[in-house]
RORO-862570 format. One line per 2 residues: number of its first residue (from 0); for each residue z negated, y, x of N, C-alpha, C, O. Coordinates in pm, whole numbers, plus 50000, padded with zeros to 5 digits. Last residue first. Layout:
<recs>
NUM) Z/Y/X/Z/Y/X/Z/Y/X/Z/Y/X; ...
</recs>
This chain:
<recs>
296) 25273/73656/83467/25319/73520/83418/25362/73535/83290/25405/73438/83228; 25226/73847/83609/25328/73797/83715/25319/73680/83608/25363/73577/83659
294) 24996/73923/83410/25151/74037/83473/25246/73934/83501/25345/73924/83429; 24814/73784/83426/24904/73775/83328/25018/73865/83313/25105/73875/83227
292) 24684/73812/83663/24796/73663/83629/24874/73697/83490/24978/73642/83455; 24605/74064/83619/24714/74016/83752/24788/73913/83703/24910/73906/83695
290) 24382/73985/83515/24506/74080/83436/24601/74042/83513/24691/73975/83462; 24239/73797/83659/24275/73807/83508/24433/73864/83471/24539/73819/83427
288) 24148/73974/83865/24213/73901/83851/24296/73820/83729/24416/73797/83734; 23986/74142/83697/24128/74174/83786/24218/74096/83766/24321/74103/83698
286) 23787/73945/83617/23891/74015/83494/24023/74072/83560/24135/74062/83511; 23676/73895/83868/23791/73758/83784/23846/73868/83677/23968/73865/83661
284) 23564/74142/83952/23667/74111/84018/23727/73977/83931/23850/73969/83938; 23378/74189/83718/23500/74277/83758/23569/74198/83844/23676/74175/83789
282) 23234/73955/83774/23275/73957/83659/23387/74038/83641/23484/74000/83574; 23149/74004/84028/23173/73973/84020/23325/73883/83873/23426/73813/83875
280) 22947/74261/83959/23112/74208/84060/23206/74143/84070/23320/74176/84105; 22763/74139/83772/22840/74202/83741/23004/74296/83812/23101/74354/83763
278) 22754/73782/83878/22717/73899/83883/22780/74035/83836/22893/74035/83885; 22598/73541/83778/22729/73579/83744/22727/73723/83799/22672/73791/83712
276) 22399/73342/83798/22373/73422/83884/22545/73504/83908/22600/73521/84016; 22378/73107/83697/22333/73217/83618/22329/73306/83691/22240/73384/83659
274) 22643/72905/83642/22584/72997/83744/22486/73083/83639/22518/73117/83525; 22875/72601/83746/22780/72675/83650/22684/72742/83725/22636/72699/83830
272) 23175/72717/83898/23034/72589/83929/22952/72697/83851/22949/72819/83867; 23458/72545/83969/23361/72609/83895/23235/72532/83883/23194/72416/83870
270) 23741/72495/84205/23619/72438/84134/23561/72582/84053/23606/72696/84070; 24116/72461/84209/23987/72552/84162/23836/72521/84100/23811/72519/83979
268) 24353/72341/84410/24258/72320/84292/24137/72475/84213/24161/72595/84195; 24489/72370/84596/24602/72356/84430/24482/72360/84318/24491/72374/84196
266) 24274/72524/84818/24432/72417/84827/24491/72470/84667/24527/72584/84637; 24058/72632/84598/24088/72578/84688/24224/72528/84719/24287/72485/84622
264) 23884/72925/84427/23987/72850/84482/23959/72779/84564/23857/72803/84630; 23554/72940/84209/23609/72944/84382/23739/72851/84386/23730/72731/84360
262) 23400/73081/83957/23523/73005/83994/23586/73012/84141/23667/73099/84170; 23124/73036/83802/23202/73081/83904/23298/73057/83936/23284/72937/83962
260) 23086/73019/83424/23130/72987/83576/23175/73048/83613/23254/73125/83559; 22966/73111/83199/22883/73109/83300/22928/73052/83433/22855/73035/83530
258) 23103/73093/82980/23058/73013/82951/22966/72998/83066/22889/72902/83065; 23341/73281/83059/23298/73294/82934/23181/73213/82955/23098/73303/82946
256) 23489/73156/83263/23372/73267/83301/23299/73244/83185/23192/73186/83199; 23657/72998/83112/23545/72925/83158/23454/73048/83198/23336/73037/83164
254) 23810/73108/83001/23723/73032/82919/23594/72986/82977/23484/72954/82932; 23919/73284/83198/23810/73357/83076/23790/73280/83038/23692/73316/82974
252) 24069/73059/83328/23951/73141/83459/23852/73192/83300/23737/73150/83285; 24247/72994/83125/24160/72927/83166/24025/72955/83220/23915/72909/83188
250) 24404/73196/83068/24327/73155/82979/24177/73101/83013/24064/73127/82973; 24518/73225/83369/24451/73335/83294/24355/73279/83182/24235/73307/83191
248) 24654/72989/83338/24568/72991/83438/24462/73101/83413/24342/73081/83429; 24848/72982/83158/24739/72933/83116/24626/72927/83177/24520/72886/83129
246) 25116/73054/83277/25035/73115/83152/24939/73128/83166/24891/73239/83188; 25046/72807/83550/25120/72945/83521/25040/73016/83421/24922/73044/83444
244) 24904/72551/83623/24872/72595/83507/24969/72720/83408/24978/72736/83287; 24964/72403/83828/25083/72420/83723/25056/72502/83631/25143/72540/83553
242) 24758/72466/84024/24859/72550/84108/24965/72518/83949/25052/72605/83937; 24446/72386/83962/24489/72459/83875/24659/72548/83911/24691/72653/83856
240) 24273/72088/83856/24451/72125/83924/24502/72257/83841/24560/72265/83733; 23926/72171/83886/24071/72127/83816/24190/72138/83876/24194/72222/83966
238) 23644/72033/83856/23712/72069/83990/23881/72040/83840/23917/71953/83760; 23310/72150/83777/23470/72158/83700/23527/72181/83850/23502/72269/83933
236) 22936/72089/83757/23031/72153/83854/23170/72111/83760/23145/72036/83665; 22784/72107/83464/22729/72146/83639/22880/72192/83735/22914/72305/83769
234) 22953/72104/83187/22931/72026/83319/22883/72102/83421/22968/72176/83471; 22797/72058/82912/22863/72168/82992/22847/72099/83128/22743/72049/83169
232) 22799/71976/82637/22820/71896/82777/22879/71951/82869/22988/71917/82914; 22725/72140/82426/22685/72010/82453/22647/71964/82542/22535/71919/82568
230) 22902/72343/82495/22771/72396/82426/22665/72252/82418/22543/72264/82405; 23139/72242/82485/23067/72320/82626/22864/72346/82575/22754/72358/82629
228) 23303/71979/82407/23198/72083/82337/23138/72142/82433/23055/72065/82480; 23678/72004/82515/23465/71989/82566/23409/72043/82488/23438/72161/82469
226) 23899/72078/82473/23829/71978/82395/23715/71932/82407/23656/71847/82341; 23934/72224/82701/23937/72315/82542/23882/72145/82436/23828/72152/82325
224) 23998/72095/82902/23880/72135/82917/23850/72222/82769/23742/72276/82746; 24284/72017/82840/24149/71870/82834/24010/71974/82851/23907/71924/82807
222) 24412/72236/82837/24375/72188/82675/24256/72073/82733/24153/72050/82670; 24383/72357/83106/24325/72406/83021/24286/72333/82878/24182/72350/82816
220) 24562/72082/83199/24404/72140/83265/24361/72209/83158/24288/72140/83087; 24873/72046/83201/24746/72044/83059/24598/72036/83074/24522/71993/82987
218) 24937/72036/83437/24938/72133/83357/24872/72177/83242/24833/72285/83199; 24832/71807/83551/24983/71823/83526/24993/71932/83444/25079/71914/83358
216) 24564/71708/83538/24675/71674/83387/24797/71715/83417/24888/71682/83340; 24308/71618/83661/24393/71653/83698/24507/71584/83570/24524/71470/83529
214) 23923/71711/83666/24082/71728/83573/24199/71731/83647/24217/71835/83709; 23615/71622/83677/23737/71630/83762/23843/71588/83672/23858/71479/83617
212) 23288/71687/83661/23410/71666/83575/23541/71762/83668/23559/71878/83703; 22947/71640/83691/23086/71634/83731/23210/71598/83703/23245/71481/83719
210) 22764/71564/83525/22710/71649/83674/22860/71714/83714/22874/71826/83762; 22700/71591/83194/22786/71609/83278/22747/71650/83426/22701/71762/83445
208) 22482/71434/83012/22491/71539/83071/22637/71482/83106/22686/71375/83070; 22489/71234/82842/22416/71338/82784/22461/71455/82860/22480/71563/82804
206) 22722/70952/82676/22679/71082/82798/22559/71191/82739/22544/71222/82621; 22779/70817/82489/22631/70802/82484/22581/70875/82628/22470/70871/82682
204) 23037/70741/82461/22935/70667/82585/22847/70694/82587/22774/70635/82666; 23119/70855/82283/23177/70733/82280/23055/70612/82389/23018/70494/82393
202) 23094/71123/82365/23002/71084/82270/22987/70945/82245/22883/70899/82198; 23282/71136/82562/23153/71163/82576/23079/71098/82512/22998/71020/82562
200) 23470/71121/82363/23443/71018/82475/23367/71064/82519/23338/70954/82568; 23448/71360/82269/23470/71274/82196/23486/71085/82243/23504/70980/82181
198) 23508/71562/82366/23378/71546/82352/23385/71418/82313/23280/71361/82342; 23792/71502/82501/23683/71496/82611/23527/71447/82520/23451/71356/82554
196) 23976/71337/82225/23893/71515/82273/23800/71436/82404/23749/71325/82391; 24234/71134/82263/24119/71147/82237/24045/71266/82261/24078/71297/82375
194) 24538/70979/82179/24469/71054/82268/24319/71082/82188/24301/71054/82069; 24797/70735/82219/24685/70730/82202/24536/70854/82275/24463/70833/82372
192) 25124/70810/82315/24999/70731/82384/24887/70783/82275/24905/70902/82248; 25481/70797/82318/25361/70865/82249/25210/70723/82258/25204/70606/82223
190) 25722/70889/82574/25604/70749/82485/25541/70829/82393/25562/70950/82405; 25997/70946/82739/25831/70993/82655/25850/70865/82563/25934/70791/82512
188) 26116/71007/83082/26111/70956/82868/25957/70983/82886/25867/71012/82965; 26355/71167/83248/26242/71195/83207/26201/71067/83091/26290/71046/83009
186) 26595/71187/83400/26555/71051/83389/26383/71058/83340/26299/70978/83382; 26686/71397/83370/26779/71343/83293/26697/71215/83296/26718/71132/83208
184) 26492/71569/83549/26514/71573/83362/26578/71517/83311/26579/71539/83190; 26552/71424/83793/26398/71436/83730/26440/71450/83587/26427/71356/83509
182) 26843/71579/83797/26800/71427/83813/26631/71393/83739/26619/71337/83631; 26742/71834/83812/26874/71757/83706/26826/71647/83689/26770/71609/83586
180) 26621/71843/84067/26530/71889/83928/26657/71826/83759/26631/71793/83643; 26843/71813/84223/26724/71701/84233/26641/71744/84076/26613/71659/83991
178) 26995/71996/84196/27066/71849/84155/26931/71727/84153/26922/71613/84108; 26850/72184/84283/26872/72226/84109/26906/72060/84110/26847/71993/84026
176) 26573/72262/84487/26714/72157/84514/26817/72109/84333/26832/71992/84297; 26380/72398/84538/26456/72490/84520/26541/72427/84478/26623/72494/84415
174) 26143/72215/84597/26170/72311/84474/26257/72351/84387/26260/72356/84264; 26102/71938/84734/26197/72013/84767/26209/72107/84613/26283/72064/84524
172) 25861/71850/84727/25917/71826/84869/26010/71955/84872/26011/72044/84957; 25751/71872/84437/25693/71897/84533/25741/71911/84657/25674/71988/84725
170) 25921/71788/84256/25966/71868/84284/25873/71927/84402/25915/72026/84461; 25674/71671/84050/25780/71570/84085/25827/71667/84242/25773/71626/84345
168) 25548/71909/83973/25485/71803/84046/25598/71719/84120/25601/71708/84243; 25772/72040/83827/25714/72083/83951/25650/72018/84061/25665/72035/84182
166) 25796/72000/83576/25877/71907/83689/25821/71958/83809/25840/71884/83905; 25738/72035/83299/25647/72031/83398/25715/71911/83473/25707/71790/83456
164) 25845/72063/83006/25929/72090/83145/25873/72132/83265/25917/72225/83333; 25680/71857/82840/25809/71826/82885/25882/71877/82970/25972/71813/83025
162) 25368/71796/82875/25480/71919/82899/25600/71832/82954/25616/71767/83058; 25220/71594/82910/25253/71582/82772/25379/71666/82769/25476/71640/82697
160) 25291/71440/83237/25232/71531/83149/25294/71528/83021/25402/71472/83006; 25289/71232/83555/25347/71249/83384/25264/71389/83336/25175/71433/83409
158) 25288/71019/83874/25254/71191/83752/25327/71150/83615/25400/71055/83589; 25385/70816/83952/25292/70838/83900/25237/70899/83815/25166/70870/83719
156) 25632/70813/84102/25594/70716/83944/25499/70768/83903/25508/70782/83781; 25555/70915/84307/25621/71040/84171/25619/70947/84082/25604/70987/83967
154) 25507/70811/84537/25448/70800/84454/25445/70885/84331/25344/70916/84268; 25769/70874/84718/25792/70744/84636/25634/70720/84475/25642/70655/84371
152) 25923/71116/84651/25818/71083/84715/25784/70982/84618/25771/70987/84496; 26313/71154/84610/26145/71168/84560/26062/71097/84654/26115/71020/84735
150) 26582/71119/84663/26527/71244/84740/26348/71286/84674/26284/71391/84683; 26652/70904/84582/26685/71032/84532/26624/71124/84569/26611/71223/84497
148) 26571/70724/84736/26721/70709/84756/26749/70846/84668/26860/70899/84679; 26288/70732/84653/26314/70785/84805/26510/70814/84800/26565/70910/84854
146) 26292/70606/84382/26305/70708/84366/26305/70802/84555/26322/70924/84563; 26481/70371/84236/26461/70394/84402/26442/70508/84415/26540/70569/84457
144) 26313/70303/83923/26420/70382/83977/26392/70419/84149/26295/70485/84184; 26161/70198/83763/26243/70097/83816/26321/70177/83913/26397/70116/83987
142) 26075/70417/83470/26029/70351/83569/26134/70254/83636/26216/70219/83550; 26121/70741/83462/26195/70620/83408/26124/70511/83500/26127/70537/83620
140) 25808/70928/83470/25965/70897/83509/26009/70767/83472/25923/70682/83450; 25700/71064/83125/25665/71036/83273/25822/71028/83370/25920/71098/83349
138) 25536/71284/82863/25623/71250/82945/25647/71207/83100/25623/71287/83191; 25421/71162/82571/25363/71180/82696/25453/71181/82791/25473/71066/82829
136) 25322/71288/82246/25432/71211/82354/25333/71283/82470/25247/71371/82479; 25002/71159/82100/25112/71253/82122/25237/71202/82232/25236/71092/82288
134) 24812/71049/81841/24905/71029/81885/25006/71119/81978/25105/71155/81915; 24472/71089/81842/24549/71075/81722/24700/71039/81847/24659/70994/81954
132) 24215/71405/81795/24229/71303/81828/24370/71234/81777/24415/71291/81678; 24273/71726/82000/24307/71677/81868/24334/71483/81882/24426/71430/81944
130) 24375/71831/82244/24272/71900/82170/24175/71824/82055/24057/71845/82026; 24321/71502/82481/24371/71628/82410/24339/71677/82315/24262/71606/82250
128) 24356/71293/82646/24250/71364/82655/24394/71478/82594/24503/71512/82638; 24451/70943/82659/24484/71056/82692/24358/71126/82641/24263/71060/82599
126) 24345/70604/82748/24334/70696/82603/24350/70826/82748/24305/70826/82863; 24174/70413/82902/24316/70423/82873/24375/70441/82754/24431/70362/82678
124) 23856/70390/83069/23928/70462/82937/24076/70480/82936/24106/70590/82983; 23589/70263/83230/23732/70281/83278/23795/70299/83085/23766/70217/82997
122) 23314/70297/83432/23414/70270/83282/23521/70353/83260/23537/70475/83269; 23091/70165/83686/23236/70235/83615/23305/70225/83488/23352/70116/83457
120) 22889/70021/83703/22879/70198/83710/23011/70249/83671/23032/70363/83630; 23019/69832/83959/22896/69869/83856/22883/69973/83850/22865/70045/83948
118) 23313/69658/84015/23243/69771/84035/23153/69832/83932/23200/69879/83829; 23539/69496/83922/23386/69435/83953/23303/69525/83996/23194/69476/84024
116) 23759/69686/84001/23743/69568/83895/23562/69507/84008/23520/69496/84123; 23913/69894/84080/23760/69924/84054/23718/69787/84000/23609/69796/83942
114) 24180/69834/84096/24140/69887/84237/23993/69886/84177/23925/69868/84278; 24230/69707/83839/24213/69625/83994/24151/69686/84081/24070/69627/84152
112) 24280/69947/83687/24177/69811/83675/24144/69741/83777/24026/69716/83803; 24491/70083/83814/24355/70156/83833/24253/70042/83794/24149/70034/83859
110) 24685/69913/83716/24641/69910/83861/24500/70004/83890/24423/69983/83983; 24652/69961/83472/24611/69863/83486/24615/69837/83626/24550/69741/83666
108) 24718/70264/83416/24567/70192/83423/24552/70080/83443/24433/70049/83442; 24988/70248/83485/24912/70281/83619/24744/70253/83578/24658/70227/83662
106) 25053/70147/83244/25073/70073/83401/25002/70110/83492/24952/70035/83575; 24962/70320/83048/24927/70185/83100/24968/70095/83186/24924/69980/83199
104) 24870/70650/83103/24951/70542/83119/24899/70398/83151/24824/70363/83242; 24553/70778/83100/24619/70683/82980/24729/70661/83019/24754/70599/82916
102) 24270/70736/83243/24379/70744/83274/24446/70670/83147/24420/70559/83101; 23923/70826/83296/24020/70838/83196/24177/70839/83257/24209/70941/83318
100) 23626/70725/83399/23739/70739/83487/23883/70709/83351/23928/70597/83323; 23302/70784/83415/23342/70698/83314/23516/70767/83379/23504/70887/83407
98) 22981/70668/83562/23196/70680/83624/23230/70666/83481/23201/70563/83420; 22689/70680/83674/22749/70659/83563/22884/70722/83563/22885/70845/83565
96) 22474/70576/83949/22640/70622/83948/22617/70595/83781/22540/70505/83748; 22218/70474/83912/22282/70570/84055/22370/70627/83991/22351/70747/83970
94) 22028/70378/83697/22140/70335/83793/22126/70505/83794/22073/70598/83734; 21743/70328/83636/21783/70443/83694/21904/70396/83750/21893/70365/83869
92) 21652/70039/83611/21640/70136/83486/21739/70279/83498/21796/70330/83402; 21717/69960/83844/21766/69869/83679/21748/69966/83603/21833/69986/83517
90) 21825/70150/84122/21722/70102/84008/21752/70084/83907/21818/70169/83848; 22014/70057/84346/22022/70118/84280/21863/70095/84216/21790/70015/84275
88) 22203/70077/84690/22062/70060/84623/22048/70130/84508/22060/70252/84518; 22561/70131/84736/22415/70141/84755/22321/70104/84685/22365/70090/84571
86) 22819/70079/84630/22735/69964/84744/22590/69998/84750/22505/69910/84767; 22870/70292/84489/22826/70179/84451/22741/70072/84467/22658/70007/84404
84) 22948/70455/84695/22837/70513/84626/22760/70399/84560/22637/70389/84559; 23221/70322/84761/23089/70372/84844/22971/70392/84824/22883/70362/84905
82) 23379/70411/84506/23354/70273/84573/23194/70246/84653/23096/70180/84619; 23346/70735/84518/23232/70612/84433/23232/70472/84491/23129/70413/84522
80) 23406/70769/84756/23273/70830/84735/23263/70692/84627/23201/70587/84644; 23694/70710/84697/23655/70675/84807/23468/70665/84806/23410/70566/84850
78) 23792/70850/84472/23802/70718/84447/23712/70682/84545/23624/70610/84497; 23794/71097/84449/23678/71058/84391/23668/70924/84452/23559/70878/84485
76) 24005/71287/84485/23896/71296/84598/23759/71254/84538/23652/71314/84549; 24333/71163/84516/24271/71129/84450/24073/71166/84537/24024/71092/84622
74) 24562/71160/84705/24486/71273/84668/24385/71276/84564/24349/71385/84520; 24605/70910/84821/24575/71022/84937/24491/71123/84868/24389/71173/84916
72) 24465/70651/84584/24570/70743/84634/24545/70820/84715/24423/70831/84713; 24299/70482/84412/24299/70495/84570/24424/70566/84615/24483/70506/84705
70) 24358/70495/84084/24224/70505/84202/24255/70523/84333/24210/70634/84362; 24587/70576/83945/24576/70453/84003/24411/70388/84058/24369/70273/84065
68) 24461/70817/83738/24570/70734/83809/24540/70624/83840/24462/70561/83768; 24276/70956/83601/24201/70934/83737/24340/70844/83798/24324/70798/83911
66) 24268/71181/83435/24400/71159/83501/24348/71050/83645/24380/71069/83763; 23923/71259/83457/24052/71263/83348/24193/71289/83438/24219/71394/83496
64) 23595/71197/83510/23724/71199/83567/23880/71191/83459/23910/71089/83396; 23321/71244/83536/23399/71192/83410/23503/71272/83469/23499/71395/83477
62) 22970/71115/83675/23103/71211/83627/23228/71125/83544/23235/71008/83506; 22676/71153/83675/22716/71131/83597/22853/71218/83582/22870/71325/83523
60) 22350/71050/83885/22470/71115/83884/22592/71034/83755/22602/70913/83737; 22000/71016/83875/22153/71021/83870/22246/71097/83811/22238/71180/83720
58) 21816/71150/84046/21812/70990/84005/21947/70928/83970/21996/70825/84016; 21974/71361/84307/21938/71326/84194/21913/71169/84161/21969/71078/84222
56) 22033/71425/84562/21926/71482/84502/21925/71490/84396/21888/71595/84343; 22236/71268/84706/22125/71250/84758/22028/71349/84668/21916/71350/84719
54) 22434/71313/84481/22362/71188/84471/22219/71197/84569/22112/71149/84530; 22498/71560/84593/22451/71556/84450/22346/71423/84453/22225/71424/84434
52) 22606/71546/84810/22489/71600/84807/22464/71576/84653/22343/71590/84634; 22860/71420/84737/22726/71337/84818/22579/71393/84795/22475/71331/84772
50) 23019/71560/84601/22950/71476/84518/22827/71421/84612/22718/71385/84567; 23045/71755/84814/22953/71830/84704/22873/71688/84605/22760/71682/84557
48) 23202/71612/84945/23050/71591/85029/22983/71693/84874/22863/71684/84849; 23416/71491/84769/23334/71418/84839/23221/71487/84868/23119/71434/84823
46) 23498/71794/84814/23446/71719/84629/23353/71615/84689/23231/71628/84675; 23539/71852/85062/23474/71981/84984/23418/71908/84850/23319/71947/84788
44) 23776/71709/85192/23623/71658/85188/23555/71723/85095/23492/71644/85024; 24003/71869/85233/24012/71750/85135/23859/71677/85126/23843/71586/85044
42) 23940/72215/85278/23894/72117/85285/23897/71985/85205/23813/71971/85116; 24074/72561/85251/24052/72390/85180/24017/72318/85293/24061/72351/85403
40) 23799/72821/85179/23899/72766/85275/23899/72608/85215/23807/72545/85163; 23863/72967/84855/23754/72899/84956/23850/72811/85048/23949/72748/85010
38) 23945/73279/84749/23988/73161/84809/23912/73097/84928/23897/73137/85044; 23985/73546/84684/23903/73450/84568/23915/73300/84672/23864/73205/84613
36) 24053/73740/84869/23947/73746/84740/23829/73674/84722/23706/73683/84727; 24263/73605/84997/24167/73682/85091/24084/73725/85010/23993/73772/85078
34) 24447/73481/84778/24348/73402/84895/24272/73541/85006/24236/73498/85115; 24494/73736/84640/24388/73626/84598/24353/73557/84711/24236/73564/84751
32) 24664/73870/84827/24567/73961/84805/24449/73852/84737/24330/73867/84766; 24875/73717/84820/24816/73752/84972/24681/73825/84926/24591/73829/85010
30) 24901/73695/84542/24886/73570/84622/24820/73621/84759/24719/73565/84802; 25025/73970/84538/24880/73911/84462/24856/73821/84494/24733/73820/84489
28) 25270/73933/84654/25160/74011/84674/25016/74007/84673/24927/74027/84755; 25382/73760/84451/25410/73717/84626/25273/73827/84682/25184/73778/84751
26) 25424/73882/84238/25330/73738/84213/25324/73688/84375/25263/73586/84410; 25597/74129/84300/25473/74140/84280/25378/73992/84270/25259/74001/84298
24) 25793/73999/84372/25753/74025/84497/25602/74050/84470/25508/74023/84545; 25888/73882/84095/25866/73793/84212/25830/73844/84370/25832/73769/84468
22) 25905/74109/83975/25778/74084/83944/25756/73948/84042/25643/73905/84069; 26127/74250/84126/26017/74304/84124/25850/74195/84093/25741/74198/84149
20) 26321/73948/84216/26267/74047/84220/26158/74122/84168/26061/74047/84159; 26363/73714/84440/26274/73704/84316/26272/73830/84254/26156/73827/84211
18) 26531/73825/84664/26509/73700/84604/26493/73686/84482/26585/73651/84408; 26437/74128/84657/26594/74062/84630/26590/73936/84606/26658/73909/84507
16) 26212/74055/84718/26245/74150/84633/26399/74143/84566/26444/74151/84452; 26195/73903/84946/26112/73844/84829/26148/73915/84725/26127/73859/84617
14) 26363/74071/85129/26362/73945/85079/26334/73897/84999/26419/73829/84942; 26126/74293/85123/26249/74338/85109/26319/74198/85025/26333/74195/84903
12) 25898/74158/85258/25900/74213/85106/25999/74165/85032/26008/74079/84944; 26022/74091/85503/25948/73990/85385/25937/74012/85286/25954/73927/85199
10) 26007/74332/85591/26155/74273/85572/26104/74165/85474/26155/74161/85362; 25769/74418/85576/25828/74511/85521/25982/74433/85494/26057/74463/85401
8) 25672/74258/85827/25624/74229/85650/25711/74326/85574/25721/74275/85462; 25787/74345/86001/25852/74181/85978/25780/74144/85832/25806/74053/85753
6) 25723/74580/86010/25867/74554/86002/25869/74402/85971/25966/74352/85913; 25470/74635/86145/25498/74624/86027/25660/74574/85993/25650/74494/85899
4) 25497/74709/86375/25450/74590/86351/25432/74576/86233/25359/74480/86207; 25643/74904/86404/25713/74818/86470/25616/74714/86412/25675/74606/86402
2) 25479/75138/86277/25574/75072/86261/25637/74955/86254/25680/74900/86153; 25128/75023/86422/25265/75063/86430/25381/75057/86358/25417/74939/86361
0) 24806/75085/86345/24915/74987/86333/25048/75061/86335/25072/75152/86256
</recs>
């Protein structure tokens, strides 16, 4: 390799170095170095067809969805499979599908009511998911607001997190834009909602297993999976939103190795998939990784 063909990564550095510096060229590095690691090519199908194959080889299937929103959104990679899953042939004794689908804003659970309303197999929970049962704030966007006339993606009503300075989601189009991230924090409120431990709705339903547990919190991925009795209801497969986690992303990857998962990137997400087949390479390469995140965070 030449010089000359190095120069356009060597100026990229340079940039990223003066941009962000040292430890913003180093979290720019380790990014090129994780997706060629740890990183399963994305695919928005990858949950869909893992849940398909599940159903075609079991009596049944049993997931538990936390932040499930509205139901039918672009990025939502449950809503479509279960509708679907439903229609099919079941047995009285052996249903197919057990959904139990956790969203605690109550506007958006009550459009999540409609989109599943008469659907068998679903239970629907409008109660938050956190360490500790009982009351916490929850922060969303002002609702009523032309949020396209401010430079938002009109479905930003949507998101919320308990983290008050988890704007990032919102901030998806445009990052860098300080008058747009102003705007998001001046028109932030908080509620305080009604929350509950994962085990603890589990237990509510008389779950035994977990096949499949899908987290999307806006950052608070690690605390909804810190309220699983793992030792109970260890789920088979964990798909989480893990691109807000920052800090906590480190925490997260050792709670869960801890406990026998693999962890394969995707896109923003990161599945885990229970393993006895952890290998001691494996185990070296997430502690790397490990340390890495907690340099650049």
């Amino acid at each position: 390799m030449s010089i000359l063909s190095l120069m356009p990564v060597l100026r990229a550095a340079v940039e990223k170095l003066i941009e962000k510096g040292p430890k913003g060229l180093l979290k720019a590095l380790g990014r090129k170095v994780h997706y060629t690691l740890f990183q399963t090519p994305w695919n928005f199908e990858l949950i869909p067809s893992l849940l398909s194959f599940l159903a075609s080889h079991q009596k049944t299937l049993t997931i538990v969805q936390v932040g499930a929103n509205v139901g039918n959104t672009e990025s939502d990679p449950l809503c479509r499979f279960l509708l679907q899953t439903t229609k099919l042939p079941r047995s009285d004794s052996h249903p197919r599908l057990n959904a139990v689908l956790i969203e605690p804003v109550p506007s958006l659970f009550k459009e999540l009511s409609l989109n599943y309303a008469g659907v068998p197999g679903i239970i629907l929970e409008n109660v938050a998911v956190a360490e500790i049962p009982g009351l916490k704030v929850f922060y969303s966007l002002k609702p009523g607001i032309d949020l396209k006339a401010h430079g938002l993606p009109a479905w930003s009503y949507q998101l919320g997190s308990f983290l008050p300075n988890q704007t990032e989601s919102f901030l998806v189009l445009n990052p860098e834009e300080p008058t747009l991230r102003a705007f998001v924090e001046d028109n932030l409120v908080a509620e305080r909602l009604p929350c509950e431990t994962l085990t603890g709705i589990c237990e509510k339903h008389g779950l035994s297993k977990i096949d499949f547990l899908q987290v999307d919190a806006e950052g608070y991925d690690f605390h909804v999976l810190a309220s699983l009795d793992f030792n109970r209801f260890a789920p088979h497969y964990i798909n989480y939103e893990r691109i807000h986690l920052k800090s906590e992303e480190s925490k997260c990857r050792r709670f869960l190795s801890n406990y026998g998962y693999v962890l394969r990137d995707h896109g923003q997400d990161t599945l885990a998939i229970r393993s006895d087949k952890f290998t001691l390479a494996k185990k070296l390469a997430e502690r790397i990784y490990c340390f890495w995140l907690d340099i650049i965070f």
